[in-house]
C-alpha positions in Angstrom: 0.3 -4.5 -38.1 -0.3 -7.7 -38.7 -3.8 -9.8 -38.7 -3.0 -11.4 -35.0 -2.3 -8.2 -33.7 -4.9 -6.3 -35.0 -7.7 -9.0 -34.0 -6.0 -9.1 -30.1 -6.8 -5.0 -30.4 -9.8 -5.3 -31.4 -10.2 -7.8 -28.3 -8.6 -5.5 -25.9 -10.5 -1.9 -27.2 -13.8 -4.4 -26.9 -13.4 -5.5 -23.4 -12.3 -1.6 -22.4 -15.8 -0.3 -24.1 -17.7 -3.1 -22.5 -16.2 -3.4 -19.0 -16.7 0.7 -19.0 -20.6 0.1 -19.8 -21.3 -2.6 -17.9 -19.1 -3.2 -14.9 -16.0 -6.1 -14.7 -18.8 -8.2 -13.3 -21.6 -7.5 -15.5 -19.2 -7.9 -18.8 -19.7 -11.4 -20.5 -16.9 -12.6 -22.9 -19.7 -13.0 -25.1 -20.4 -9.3 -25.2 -16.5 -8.8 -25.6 -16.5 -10.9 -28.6 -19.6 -9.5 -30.2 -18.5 -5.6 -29.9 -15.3 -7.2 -31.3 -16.9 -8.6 -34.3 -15.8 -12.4 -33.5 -16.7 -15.7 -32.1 -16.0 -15.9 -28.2 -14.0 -18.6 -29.2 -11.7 -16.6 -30.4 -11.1 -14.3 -27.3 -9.8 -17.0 -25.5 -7.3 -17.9 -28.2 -5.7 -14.4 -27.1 -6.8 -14.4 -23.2 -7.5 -17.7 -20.4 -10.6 -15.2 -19.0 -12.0 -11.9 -18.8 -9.9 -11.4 -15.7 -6.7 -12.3 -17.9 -7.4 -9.1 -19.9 -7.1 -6.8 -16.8 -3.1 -6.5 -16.7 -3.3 -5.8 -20.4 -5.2 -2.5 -20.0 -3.7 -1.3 -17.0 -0.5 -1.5 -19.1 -2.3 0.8 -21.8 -3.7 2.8 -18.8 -0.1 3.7 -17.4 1.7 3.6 -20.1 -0.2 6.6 -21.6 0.0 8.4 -18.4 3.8 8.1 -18.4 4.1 9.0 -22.2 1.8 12.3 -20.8 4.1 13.0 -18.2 6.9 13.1 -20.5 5.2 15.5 -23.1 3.8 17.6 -20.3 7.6 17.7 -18.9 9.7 18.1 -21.6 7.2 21.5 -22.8 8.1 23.1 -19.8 10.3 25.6 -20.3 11.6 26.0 -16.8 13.2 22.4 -16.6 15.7 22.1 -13.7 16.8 19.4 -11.6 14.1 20.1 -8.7 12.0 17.1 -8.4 9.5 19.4 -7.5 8.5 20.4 -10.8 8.3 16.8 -11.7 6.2 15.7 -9.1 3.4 18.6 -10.2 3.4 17.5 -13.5 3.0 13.9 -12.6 0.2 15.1 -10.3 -1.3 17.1 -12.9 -1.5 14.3 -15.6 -2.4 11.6 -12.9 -5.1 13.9 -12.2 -6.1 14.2 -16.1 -5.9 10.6 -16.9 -8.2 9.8 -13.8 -10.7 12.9 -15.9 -10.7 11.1 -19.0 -10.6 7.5 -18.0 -13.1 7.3 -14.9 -15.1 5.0 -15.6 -12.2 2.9 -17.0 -9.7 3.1 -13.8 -13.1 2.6 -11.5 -13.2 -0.9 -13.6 -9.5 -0.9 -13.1 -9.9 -1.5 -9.3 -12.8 -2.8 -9.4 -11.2 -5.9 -11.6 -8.1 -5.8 -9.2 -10.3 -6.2 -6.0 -12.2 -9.2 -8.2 -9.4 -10.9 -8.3 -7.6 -10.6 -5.4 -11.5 -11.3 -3.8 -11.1 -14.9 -5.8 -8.2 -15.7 -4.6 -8.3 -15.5 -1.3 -11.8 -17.1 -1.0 
């Protein structure tokens, strides 16, 4: 991985542990950049605002819930073609992302609602 990629990483894993302590509201890009161990300055050569960060980890929020439901899928020995079986395990791992990442997908709406709030005011 190279230097830029690791620093935006570091950015994004930051802003998750912050955001999850304080609150989207509460979170400074100051903070961000101090658990990140750089200037602030250099968060916004990787995001416009702390709102611009949100899309980025609901990516990483859903994309590990699909690679989950995947796993959880293809381990099953009793694959068929009812969509039944698919929908439990999506349910199942919906329901074990939302366990390990609470505090994250609470911030996760509560940074959606933020914005959509600034927009329409």
């Amino acid at each position: 991985m190279d230097k830029k990629a690791l620093k935006r990483d570091q950015l994004i894993a930051a802003s998750i542990a912050v955001m999850r302590e304080q609150g989207f509201e509460k979170a400074s890009v100051a903070d961000i950049a101090k658990r990140a161990g750089v200037g602030k300055g250099t968060f916004y050569l990787y995001f416009s605002s702390k709102n611009a960060i949100v899309p980025t980890i609901a990516k990483i929020v859903v994309t590990e819930l699909l690679d989950r439901v995947k796993q959880s899928y293809a381990k099953n020995e009793e694959k068929t073609e009812d969509p039944s079986l698919f929908v439990s395990v999506l349910i199942d791992e919906i329901y074990a992302i939302t366990e390990t990442y609470q505090e994250l997908i609470t911030f996760l709406y509560s940074g959606f609602a933020y914005e959509v709030k600034s927009i329409l005011v």
